[in-house]
KOLZAFI-913420 format. One line per field, with one value per residue (C-alpha): residue in three letters; x, y, z. Coordinates in Angstrom, 2 decimals, always signed. Example, Ala and Ser with C-alpha at 12.3 -4.5 7.8 and 13.67 -1.06 7.14 Angstrom:
# KOLZAFI-913420
rest	ALA, SER
X	+12.30, +13.67
Y	-4.50, -1.06
Z	+7.80, +7.14
This chain:
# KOLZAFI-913420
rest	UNK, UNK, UNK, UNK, UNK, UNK, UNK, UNK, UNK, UNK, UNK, UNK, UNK, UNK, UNK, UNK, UNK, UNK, UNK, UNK, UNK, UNK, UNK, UNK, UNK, UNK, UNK, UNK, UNK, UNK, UNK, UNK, UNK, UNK, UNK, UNK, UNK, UNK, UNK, UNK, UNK, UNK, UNK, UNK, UNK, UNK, UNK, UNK, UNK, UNK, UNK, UNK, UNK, UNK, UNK, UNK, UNK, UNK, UNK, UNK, UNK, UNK, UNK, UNK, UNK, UNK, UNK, UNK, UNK, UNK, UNK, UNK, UNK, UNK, UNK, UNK, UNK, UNK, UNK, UNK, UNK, UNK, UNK, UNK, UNK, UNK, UNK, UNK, UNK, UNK, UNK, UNK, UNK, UNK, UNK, UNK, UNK, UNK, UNK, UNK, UNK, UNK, UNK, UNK, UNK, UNK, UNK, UNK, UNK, UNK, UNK, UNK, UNK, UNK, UNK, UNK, UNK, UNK, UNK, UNK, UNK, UNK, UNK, UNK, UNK, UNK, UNK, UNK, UNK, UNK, UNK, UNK, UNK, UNK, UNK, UNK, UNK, UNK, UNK, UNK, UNK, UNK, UNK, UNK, UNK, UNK, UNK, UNK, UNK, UNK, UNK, UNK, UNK, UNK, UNK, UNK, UNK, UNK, UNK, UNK, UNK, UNK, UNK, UNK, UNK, UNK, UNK, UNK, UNK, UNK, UNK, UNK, UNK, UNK, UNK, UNK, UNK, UNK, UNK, UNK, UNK, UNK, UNK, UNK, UNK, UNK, UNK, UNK, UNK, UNK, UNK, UNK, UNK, UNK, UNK, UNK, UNK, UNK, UNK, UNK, UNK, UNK, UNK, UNK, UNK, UNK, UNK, UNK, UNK, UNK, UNK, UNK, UNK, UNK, UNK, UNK, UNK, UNK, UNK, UNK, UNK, UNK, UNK, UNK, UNK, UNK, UNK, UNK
X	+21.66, +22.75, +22.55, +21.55, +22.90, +20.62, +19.97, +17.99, +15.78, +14.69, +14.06, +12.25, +9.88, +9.68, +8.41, +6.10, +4.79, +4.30, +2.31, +0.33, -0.74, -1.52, -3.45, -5.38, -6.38, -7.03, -9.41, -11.30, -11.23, -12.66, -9.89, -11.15, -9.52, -7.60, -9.16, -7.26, -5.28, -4.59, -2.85, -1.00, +0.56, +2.16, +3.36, +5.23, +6.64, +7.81, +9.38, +9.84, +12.04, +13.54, +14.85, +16.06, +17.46, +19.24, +20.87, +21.82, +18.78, +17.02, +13.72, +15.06, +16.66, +13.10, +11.76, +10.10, +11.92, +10.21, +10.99, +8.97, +6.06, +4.40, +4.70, +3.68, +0.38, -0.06, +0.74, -2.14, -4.27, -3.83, -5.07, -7.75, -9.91, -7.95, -9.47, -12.79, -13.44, -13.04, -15.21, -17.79, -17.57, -17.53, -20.46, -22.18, -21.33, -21.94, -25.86, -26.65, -23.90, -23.72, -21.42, -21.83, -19.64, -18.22, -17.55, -20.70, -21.30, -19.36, -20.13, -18.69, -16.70, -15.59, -15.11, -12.28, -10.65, -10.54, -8.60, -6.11, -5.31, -5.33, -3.43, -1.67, -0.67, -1.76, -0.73, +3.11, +3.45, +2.88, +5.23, +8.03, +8.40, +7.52, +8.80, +11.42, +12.76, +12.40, +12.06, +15.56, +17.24, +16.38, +17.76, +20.51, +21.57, +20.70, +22.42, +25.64, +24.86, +22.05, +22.46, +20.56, +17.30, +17.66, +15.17, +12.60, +13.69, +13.27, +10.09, +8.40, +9.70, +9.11, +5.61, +4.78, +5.42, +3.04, +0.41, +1.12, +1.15, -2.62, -3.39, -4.26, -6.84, -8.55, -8.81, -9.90, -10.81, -12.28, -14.25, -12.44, -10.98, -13.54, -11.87, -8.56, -6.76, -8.58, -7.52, -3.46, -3.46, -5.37, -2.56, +0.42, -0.66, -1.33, +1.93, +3.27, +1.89, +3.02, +6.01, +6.57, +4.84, +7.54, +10.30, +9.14, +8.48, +11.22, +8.98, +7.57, +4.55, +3.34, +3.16, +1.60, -1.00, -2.15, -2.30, -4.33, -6.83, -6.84, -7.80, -10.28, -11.51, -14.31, -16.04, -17.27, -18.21, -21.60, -24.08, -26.68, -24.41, -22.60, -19.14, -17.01
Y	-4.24, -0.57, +2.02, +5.44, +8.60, +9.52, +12.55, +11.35, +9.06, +12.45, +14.56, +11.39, +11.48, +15.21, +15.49, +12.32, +14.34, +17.48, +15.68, +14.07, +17.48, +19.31, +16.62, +16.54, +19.83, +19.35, +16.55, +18.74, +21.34, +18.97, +19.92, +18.99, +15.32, +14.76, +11.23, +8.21, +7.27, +11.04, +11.48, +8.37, +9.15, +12.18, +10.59, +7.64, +10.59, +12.34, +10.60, +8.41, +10.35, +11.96, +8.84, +6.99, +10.41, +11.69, +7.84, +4.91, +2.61, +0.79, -1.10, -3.85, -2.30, -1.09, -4.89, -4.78, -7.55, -8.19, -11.88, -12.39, -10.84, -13.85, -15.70, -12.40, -12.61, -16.21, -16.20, -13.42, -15.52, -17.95, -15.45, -14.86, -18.05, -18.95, -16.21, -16.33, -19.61, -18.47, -16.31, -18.72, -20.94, -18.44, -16.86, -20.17, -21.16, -17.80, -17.03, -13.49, -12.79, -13.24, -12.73, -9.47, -8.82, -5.72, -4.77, -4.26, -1.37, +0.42, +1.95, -0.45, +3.32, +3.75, -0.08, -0.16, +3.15, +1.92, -2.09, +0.48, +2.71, -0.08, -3.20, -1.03, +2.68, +2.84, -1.05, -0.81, +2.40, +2.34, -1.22, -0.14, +3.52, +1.91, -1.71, -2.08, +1.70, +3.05, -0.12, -1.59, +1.41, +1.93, -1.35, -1.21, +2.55, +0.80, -2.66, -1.02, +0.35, -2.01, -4.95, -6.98, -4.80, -3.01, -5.26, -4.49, -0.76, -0.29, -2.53, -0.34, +2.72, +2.25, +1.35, +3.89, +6.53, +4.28, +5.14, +8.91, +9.27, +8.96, +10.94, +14.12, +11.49, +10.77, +14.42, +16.22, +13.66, +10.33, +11.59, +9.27, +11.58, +10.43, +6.77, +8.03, +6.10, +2.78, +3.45, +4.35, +1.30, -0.94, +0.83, +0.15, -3.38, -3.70, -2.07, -5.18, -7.98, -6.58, -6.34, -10.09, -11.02, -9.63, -10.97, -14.53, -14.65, -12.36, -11.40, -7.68, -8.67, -10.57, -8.11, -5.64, -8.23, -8.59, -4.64, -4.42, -7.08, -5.35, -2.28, -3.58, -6.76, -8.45, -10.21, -8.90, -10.42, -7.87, -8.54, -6.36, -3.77, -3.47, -4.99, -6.86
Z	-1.96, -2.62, +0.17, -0.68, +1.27, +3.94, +2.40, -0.11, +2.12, +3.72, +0.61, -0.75, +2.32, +2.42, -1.16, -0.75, +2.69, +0.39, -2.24, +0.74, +1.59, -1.87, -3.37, -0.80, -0.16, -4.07, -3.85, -1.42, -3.73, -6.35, -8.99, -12.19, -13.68, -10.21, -9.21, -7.40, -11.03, -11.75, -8.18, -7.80, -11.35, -10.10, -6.74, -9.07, -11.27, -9.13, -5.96, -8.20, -10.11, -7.39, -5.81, -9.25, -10.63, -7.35, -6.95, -8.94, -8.17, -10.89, -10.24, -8.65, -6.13, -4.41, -5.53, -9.08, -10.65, -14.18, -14.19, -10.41, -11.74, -13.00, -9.19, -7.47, -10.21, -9.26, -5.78, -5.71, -7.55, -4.74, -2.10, -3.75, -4.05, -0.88, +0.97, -0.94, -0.06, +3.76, +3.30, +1.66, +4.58, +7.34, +5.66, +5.88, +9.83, +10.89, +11.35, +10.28, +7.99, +4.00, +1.15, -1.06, -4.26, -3.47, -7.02, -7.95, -5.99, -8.21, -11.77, -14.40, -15.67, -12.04, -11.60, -14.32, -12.73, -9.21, -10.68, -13.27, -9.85, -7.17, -8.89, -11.55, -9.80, -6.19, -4.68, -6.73, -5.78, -2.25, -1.85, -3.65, -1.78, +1.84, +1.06, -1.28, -0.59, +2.39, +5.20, +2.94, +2.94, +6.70, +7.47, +5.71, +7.76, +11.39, +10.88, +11.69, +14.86, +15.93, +14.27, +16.33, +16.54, +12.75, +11.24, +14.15, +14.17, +10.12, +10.38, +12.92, +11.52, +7.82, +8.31, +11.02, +8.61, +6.31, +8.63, +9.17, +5.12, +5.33, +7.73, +5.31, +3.67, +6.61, +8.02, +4.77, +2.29, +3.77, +7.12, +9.15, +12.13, +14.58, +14.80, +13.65, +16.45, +15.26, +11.62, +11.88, +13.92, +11.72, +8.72, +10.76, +11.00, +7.79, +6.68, +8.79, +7.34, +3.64, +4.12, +6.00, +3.24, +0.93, +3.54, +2.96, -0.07, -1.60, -3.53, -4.06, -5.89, -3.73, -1.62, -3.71, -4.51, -1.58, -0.64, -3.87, -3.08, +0.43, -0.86, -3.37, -2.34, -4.68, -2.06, +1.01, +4.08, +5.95, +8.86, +9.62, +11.29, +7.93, +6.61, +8.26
C-alpha cells in the first residue's frame, strides 16, 4: 500500500472541512440546483482531485477495485433480503410494530435522485475518503511508532473525524443539534462497523453497500412512537 506525505492527508481534510462548511451554509441559503447529487459531485471533484493530483494514488489505492465490484454488488444484495427478512420477522413477534416501505415516501423524481446520490455519489464517496484514504493512510503513519495500537488509533481517529464532518449538517441543515450528542455517537459507530466490514471482507464495496442501504433503507421498521 502506498503512503502519502502527511501533508497531503491534512490539506485533503482541510479542503473536505471547507466544503463541509460552504455547502452548507449554501443549502441554507437554498442555492438554486445545489441538492444532495449536486454537492457530493463537487466534494468527489475536488478532494478528489486534490489527493490523486498532489500524489501518485490511483483508485485502488483508497479501495475501488473494478474487478470487486460485482461481490461488493452481491454481497449487498445479500444484506438486503438478509436484513429484510429480519425485519419481516421482528415485525411479526413484536406487537405494535409493522413494516413500512420507506421509499415510497418519496416522489418517484426525488426517489431516483436520492438511489443516483446515495449508492452512486454520496456512499463511494464517503468510503473511499474515510476508508480506503484516510483510516489506511493513518495506519500506515502510526504503525511505526505504535505498532501495536495503530490499527485502534487510525480506527478511532479516522472515523471520529467521520463524525465531526457532519456536524455543519446537523447544526444548519438537518435540525438535529438538540440530540447532537446521540447522533455523532450513533456516526462514530457507524463509521466502525463500515470499515470492519471492509477489513473482513477486503472489500470496499461492500462497505459502501452497506453505508448506502444505511442511508436509504427500503424497508422500515415504525411503532406508534415513529421509526425504529
Amino acid at each position: 500500500m502506498r503512503r502519502v506525505p502527511i501533508s497531503l492527508i491534512i490539506v485533503a481534510l482541510l479542503i473536505h472541512g471547507a466544503l463541509l462548511v460552504f455547502i452548507n451554509l449554501a443549502f441554507g441559503a437554498e442555492i438554486a440546483g445545489l441538492n444532495t447529487l449536486t454537492a457530493n459531485l463537487v466534494f468527489c471533484l475536488v478532494v478528489g482531485g486534490v489527493v490523486f493530483g498532489r500524489s501518485d494514488l490511483r483508485l485502488r489505492d483508497v479501495g475501488l477495485q473494478r474487478q470487486q465490484l460485482a461481490a461488493g454488488g452481491g454481497f449487498t444484495l445479500l444484506l438486503l433480503i438478509g436484513s429484510s427478512l429480519v425485519l419481516v420477522v421482528v415485525s411479526a413477534l413484536l406487537p405494535g410494530t409493522w413494516l413500512a416501505f420507506d421509499w415510497a415516501r418519496l416522489e418517484p423524481g426525488r426517489l431516483g435522485l436520492a438511489l443516483i446520490s446515495h449508492v452512486f455519489v454520496i456512499a463511494p464517496y464517503e468510503e473511499a475518503f474515510f476508508r480506503g484514504f484516510l483510516f489506511v493512510q493513518l495506519y500506515l503513519w502510526l504503525r511505526r511508532d505504535v505498532a501495536r495500537l495503530a490499527m485502534l488509533t487510525a480506527l478511532l481517529g479516522s472515523q471520529l473525524l467521520f463524525a465531526i464532518g457532519h456536524l455543519p449538517n446537523y447544526l444548519w441543515v438537518a435540525g438535529g443539534a438538540d440530540e447532537l450528542a446521540l447522533n455523532m455517537t450513533r456516526l462514530l459507530l457507524n463509521g466502525m462497523l463500515y470499515t470492519l466490514i471492509y477489513l473482513l471482507t477486503g472489500n470496499l464495496f461492500t462497505a459502501v453497500g452497506a453505508h448506502a442501504l444505511h442511508n436509504l433503507p427500503p424497508l422500515t421498521l415504525e411503532s406508534g412512537n415513529g421509526t425504529l
